[in-house]
PDB file of N, CA, C and O in Angstrom, chain B, residues numbered from 101:
ATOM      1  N   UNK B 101       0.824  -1.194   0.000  1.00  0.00           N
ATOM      2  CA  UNK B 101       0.000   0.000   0.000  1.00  0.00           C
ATOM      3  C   UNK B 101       0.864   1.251   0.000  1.00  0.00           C
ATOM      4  O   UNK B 101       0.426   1.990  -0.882  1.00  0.00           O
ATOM      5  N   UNK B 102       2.113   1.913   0.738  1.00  0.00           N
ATOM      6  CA  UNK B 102       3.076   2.733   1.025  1.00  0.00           C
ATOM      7  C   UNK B 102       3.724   2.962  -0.473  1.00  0.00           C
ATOM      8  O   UNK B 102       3.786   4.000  -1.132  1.00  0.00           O
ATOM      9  N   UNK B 103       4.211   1.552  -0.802  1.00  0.00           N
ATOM     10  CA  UNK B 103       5.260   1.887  -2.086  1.00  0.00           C
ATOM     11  C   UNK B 103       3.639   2.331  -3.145  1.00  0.00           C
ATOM     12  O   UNK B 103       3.723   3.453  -3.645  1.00  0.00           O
ATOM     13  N   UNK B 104       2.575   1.718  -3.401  1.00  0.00           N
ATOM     14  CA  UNK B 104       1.923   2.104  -4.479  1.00  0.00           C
ATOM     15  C   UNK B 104       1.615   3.513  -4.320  1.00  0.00           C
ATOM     16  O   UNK B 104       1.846   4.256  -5.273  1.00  0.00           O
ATOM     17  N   UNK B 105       1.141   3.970  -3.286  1.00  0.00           N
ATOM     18  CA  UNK B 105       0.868   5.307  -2.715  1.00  0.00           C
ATOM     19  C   UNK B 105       2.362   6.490  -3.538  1.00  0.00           C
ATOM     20  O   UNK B 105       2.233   7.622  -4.004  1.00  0.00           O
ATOM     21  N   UNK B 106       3.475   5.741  -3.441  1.00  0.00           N
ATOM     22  CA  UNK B 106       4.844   6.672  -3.872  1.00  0.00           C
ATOM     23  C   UNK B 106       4.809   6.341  -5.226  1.00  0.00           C
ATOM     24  O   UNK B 106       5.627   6.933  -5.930  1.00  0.00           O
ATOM     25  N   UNK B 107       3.767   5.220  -5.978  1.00  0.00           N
ATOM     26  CA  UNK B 107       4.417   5.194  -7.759  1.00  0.00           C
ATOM     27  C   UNK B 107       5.502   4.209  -7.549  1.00  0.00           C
ATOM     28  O   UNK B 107       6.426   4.385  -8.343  1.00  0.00           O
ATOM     29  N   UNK B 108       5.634   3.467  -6.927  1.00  0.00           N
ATOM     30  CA  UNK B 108       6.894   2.414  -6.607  1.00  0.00           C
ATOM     31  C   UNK B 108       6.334   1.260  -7.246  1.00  0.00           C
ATOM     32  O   UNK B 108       5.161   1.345  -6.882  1.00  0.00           O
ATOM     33  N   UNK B 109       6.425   0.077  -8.074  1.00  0.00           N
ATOM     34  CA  UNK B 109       6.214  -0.942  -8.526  1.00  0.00           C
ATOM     35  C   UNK B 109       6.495  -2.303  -7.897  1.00  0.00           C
ATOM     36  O   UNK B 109       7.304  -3.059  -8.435  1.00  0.00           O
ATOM     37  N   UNK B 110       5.871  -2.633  -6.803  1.00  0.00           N
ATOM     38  CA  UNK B 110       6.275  -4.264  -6.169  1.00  0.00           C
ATOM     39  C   UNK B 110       5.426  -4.942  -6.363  1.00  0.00           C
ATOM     40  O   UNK B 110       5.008  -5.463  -5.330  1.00  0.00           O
ATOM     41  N   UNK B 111       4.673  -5.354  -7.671  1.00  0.00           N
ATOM     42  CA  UNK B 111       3.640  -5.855  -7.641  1.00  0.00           C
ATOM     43  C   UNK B 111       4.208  -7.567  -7.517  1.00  0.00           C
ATOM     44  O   UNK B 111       3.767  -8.473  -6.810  1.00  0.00           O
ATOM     45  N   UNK B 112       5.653  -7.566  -8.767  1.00  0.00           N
ATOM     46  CA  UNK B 112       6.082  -9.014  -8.429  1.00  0.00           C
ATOM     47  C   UNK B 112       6.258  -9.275  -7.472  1.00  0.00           C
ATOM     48  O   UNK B 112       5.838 -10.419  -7.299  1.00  0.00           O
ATOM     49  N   UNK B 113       6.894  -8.673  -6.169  1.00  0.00           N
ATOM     50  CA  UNK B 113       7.280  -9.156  -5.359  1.00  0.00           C
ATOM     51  C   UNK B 113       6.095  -9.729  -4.254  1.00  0.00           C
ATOM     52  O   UNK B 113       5.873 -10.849  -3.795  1.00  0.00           O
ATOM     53  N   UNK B 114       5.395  -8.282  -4.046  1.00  0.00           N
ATOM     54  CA  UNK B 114       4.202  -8.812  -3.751  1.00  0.00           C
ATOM     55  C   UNK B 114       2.871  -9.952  -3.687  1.00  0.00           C
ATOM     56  O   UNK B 114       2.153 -10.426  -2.806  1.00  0.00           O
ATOM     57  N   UNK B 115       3.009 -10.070  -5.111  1.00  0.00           N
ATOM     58  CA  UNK B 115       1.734 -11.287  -5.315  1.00  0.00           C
ATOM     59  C   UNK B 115       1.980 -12.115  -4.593  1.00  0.00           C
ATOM     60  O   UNK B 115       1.080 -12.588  -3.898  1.00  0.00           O
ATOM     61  N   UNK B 116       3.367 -12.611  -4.497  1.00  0.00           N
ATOM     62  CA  UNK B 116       3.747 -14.085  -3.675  1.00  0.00           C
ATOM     63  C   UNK B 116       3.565 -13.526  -2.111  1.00  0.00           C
ATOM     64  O   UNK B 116       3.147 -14.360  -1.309  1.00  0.00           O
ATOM     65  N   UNK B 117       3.764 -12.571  -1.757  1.00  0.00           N
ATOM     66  CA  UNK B 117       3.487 -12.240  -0.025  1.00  0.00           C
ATOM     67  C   UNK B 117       1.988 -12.294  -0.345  1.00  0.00           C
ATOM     68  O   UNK B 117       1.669 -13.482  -0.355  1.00  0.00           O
ATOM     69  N   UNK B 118       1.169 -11.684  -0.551  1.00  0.00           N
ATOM     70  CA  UNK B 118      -0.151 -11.720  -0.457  1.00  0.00           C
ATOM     71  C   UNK B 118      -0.426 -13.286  -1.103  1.00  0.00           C
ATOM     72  O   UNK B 118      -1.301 -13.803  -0.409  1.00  0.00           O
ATOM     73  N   UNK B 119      -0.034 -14.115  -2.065  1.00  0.00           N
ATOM     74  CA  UNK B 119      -0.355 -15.263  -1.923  1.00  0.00           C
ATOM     75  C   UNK B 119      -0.740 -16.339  -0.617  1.00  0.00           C
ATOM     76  O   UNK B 119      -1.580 -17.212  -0.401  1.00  0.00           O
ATOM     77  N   UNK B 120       0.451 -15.688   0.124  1.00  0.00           N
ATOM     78  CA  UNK B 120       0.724 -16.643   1.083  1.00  0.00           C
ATOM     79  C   UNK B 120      -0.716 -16.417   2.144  1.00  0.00           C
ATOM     80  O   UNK B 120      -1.418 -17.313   2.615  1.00  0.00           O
ATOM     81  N   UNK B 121      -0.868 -14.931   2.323  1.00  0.00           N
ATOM     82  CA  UNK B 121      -2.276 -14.547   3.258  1.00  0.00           C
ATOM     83  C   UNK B 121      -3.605 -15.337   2.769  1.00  0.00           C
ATOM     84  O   UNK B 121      -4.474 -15.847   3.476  1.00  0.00           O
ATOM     85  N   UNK B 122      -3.489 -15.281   1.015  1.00  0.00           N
ATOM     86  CA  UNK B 122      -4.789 -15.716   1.111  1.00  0.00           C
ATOM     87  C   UNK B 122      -5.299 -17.240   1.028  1.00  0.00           C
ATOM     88  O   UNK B 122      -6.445 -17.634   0.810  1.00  0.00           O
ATOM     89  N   UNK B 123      -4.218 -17.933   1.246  1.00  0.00           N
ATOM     90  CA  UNK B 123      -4.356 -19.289   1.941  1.00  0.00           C
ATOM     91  C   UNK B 123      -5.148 -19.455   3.299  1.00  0.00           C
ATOM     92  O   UNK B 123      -5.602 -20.518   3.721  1.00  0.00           O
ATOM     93  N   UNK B 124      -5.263 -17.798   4.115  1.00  0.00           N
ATOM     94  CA  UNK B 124      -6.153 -17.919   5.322  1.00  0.00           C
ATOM     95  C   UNK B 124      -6.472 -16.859   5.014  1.00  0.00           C
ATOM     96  O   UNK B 124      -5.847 -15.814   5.195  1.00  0.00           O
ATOM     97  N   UNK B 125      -7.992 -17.086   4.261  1.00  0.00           N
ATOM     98  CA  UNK B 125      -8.626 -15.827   3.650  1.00  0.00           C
ATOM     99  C   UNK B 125      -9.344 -14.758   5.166  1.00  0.00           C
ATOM    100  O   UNK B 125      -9.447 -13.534   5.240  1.00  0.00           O
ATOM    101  N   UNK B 126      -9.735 -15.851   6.210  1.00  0.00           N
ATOM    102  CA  UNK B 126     -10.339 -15.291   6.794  1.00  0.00           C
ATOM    103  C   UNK B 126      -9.030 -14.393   8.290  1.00  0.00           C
ATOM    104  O   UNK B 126      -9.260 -13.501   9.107  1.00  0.00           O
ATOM    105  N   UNK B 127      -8.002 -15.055   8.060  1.00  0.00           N
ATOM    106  CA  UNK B 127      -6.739 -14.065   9.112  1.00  0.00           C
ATOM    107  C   UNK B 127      -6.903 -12.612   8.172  1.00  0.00           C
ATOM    108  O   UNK B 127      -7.295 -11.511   8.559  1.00  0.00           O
ATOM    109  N   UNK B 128      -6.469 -13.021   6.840  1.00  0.00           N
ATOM    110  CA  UNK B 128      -6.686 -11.660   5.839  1.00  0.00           C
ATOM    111  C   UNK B 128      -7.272 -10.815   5.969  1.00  0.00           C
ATOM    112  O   UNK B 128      -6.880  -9.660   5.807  1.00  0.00           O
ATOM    113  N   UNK B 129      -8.534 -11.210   6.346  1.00  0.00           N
ATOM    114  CA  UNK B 129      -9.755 -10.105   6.412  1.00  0.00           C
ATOM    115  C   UNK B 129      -9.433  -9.202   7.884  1.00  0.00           C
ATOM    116  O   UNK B 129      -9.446  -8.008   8.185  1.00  0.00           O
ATOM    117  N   UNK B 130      -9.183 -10.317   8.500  1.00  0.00           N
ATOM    118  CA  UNK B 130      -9.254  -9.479  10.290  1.00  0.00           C
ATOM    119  C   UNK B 130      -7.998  -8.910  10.099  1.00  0.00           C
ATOM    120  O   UNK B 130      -8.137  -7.741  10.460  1.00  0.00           O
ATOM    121  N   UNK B 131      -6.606  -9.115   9.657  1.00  0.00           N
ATOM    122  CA  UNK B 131      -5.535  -8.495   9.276  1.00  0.00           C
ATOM    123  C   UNK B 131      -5.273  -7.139   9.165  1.00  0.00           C
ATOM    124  O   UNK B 131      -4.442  -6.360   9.633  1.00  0.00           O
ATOM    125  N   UNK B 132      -6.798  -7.044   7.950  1.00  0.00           N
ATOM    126  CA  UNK B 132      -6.813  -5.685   6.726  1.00  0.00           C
ATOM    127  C   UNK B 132      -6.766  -4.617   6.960  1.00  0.00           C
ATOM    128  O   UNK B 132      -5.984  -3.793   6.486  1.00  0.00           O
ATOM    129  N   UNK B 133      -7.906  -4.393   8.016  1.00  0.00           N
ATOM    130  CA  UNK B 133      -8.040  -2.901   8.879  1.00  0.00           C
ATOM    131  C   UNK B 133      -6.498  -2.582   9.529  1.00  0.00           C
ATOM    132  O   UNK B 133      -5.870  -1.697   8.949  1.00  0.00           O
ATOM    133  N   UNK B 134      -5.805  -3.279  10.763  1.00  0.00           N
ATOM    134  CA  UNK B 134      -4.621  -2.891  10.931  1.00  0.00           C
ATOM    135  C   UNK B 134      -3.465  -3.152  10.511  1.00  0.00           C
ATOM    136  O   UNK B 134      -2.396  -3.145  11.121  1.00  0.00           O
ATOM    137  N   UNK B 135      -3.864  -3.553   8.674  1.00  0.00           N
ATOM    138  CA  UNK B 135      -2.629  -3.236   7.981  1.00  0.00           C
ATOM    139  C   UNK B 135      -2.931  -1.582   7.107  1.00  0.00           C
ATOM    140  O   UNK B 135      -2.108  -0.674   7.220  1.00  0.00           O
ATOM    141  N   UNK B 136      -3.735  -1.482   6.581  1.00  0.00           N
ATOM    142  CA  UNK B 136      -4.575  -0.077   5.990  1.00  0.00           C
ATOM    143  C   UNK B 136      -3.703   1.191   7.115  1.00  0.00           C
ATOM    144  O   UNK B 136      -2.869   2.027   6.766  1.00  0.00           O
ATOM    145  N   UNK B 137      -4.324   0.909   8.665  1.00  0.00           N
ATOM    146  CA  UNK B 137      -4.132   1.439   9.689  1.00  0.00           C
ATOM    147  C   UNK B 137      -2.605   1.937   9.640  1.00  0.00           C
ATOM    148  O   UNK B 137      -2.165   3.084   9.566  1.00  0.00           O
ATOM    149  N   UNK B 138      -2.015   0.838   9.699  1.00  0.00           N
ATOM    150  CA  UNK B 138      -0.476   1.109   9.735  1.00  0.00           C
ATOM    151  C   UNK B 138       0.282   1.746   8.446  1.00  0.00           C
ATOM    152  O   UNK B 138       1.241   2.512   8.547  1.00  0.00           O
ATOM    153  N   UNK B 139      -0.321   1.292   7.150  1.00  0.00           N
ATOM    154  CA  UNK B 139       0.171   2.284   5.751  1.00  0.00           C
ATOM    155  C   UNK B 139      -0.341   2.932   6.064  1.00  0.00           C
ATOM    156  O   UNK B 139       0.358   3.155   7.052  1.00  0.00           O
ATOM    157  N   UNK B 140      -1.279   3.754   6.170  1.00  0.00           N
ATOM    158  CA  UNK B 140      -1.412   5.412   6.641  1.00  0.00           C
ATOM    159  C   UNK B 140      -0.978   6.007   7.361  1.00  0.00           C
ATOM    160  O   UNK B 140      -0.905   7.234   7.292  1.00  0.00           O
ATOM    161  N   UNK B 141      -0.462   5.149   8.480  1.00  0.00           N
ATOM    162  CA  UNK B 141       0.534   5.929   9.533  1.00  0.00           C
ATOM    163  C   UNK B 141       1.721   6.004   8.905  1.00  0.00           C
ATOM    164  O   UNK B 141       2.085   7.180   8.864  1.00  0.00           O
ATOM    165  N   UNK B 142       2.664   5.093   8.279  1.00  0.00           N
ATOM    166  CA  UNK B 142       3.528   5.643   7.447  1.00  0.00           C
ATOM    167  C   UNK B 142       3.791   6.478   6.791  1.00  0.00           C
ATOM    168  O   UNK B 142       4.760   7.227   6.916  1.00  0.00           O
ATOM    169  N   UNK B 143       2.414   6.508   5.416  1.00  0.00           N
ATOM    170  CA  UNK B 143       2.677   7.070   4.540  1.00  0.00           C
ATOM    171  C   UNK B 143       2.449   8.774   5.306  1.00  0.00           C
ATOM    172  O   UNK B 143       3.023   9.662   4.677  1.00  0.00           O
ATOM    173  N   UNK B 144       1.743   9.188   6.457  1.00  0.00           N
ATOM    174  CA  UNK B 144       1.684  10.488   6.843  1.00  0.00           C
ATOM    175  C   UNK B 144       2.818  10.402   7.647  1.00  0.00           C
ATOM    176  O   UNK B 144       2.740  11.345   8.435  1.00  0.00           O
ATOM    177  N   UNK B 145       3.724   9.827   7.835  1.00  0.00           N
ATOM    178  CA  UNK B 145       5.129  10.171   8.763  1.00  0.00           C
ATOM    179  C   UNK B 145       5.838  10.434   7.519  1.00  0.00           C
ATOM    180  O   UNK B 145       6.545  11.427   7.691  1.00  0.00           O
ATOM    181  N   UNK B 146       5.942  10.013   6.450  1.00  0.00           N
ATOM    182  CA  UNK B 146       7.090   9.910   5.480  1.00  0.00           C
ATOM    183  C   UNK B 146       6.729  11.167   4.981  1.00  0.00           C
ATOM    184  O   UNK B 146       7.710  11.906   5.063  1.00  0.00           O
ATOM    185  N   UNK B 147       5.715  11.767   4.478  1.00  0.00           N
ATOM    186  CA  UNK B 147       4.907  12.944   3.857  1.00  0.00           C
ATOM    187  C   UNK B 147       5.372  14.037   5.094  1.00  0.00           C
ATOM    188  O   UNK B 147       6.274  14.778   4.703  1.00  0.00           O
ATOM    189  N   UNK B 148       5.013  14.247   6.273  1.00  0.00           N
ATOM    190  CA  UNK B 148       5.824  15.014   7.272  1.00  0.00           C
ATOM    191  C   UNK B 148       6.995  15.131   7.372  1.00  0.00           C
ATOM    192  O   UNK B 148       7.506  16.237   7.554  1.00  0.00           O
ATOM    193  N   UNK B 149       7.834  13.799   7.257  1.00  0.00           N
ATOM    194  CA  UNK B 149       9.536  13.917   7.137  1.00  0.00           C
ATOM    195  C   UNK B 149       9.697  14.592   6.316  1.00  0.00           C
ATOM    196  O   UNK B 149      10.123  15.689   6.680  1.00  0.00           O
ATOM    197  N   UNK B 150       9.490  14.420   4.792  1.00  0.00           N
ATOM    198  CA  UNK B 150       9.271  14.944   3.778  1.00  0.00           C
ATOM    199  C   UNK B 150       9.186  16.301   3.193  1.00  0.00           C
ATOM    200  O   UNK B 150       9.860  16.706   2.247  1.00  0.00           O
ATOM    201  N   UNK B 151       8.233  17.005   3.893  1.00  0.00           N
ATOM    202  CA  UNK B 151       7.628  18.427   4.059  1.00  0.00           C
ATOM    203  C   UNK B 151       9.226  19.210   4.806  1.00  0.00           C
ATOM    204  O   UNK B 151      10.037  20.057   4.429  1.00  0.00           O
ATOM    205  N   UNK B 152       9.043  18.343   6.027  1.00  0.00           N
ATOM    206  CA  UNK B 152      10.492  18.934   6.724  1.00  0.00           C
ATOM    207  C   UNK B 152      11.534  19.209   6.147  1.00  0.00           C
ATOM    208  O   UNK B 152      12.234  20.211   6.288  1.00  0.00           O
ATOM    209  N   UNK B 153      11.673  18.349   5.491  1.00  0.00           N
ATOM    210  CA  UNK B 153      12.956  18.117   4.566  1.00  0.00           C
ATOM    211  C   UNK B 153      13.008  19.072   3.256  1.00  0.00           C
ATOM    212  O   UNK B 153      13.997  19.655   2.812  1.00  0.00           O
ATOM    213  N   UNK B 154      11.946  19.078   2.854  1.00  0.00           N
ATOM    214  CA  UNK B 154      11.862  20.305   2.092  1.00  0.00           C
ATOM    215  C   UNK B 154      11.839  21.751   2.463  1.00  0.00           C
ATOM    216  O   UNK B 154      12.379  22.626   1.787  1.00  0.00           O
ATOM    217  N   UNK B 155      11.125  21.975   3.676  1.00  0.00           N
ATOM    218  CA  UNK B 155      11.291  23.478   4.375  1.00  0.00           C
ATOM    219  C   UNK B 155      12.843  23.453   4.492  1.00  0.00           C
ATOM    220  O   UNK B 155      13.400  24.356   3.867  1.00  0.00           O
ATOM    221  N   UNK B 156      13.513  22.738   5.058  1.00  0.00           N
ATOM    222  CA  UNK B 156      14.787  22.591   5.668  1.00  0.00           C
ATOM    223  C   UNK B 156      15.668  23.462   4.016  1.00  0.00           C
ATOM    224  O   UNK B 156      16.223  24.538   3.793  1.00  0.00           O
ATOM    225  N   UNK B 157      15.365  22.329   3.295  1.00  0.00           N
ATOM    226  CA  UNK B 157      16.267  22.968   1.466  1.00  0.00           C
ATOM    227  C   UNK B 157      15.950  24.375   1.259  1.00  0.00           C
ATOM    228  O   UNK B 157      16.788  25.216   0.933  1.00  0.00           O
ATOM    229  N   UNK B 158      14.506  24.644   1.492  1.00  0.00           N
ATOM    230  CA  UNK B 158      13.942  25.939   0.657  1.00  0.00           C
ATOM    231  C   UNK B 158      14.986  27.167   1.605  1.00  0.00           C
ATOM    232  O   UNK B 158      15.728  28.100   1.298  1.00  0.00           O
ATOM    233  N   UNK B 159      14.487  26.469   2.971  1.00  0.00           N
ATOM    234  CA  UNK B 159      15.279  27.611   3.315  1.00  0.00           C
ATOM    235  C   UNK B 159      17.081  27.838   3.377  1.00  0.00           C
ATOM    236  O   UNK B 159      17.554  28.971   3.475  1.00  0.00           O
ATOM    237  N   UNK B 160      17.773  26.855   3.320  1.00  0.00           N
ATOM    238  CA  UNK B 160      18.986  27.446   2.508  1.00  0.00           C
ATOM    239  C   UNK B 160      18.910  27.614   1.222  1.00  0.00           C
ATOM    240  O   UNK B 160      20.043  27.827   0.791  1.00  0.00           O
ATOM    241  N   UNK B 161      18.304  27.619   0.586  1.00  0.00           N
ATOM    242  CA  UNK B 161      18.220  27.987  -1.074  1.00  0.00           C
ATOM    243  C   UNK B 161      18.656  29.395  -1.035  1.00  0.00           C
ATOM    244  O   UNK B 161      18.207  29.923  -0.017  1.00  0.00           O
ATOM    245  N   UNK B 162      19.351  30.199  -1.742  1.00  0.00           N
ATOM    246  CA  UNK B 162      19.760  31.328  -2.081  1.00  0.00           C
ATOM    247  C   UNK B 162      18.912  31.970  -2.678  1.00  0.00           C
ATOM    248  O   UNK B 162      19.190  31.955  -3.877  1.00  0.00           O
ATOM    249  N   UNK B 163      17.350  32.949  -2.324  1.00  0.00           N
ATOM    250  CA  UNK B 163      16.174  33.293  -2.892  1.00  0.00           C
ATOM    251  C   UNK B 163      16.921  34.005  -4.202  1.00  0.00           C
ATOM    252  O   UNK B 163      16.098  34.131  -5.108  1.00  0.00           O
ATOM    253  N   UNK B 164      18.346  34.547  -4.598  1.00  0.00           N
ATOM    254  CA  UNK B 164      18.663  35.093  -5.330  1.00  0.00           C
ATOM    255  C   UNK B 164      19.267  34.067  -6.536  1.00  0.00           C
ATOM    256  O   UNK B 164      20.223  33.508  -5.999  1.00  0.00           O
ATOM    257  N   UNK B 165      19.169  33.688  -7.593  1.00  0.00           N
ATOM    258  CA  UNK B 165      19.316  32.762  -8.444  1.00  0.00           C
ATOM    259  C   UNK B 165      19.850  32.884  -9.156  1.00  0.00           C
ATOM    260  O   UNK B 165      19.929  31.993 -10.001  1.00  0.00           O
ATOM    261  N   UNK B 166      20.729  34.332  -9.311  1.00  0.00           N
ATOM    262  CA  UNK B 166      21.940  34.918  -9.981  1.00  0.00           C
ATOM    263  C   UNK B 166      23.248  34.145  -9.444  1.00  0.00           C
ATOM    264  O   UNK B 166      23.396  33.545  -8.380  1.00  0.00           O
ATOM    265  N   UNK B 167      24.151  34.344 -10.510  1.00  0.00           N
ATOM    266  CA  UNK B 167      25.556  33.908  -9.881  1.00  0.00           C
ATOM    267  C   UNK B 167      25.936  35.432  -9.575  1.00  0.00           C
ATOM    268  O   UNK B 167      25.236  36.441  -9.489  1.00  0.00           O
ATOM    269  N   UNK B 168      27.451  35.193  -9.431  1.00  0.00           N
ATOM    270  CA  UNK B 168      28.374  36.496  -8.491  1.00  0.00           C
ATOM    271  C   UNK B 168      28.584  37.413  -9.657  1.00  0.00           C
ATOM    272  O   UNK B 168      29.574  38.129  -9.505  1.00  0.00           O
ATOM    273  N   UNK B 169      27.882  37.606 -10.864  1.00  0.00           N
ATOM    274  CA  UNK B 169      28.206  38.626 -12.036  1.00  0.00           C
ATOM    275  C   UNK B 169      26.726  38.827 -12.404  1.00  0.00           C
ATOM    276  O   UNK B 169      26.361  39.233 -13.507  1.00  0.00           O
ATOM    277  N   UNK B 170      25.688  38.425 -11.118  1.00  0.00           N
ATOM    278  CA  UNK B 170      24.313  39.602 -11.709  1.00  0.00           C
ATOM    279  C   UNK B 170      23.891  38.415 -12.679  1.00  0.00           C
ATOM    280  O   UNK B 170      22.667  38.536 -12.730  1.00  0.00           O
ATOM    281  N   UNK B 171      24.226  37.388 -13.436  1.00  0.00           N
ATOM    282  CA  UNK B 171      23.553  37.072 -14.572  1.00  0.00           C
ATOM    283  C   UNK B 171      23.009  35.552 -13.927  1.00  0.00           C
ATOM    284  O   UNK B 171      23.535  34.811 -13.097  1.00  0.00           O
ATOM    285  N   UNK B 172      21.586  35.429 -14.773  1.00  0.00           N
ATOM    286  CA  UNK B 172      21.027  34.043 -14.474  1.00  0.00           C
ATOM    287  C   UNK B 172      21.410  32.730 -14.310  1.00  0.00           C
ATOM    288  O   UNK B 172      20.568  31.868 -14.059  1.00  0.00           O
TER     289      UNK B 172
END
């Protein structure tokens, strides 16, 4: 759920982990909610790190985008 959420591709790897769950279709089900639960807690920690990490760049960025001779 995390990597699809980022555009990340594990579908091969995946099928075979989720294979294995749905051999106990019914653990799966009771599983689902606090796996959902837990990719969202990720994916909003990584999105916060994230944000941080970007305030952190913007603000050393040099708002001036000239080099040392005035030109672009």
């Amino acid at each position: 759920m995390v990597t699809k959420y980022y555009g990340i591709d594990t579908e091969a790897y995946s099928a075979g982990y989720i294979a294995t769950w749905a051999k106990d279709i019914n653990l799966a089900k009771q599983a689902l909610g606090e796996i959902q639960k837990t990719a969202n807690n990720i994916i909003r920690e990584i999105d916060h790190l994230n944000k941080e990490r970007f305030q952190e760049v913007t603000k050393q960025a040099p708002m001036d985008k000239s080099d040392s001779h005035g030109k672009l």
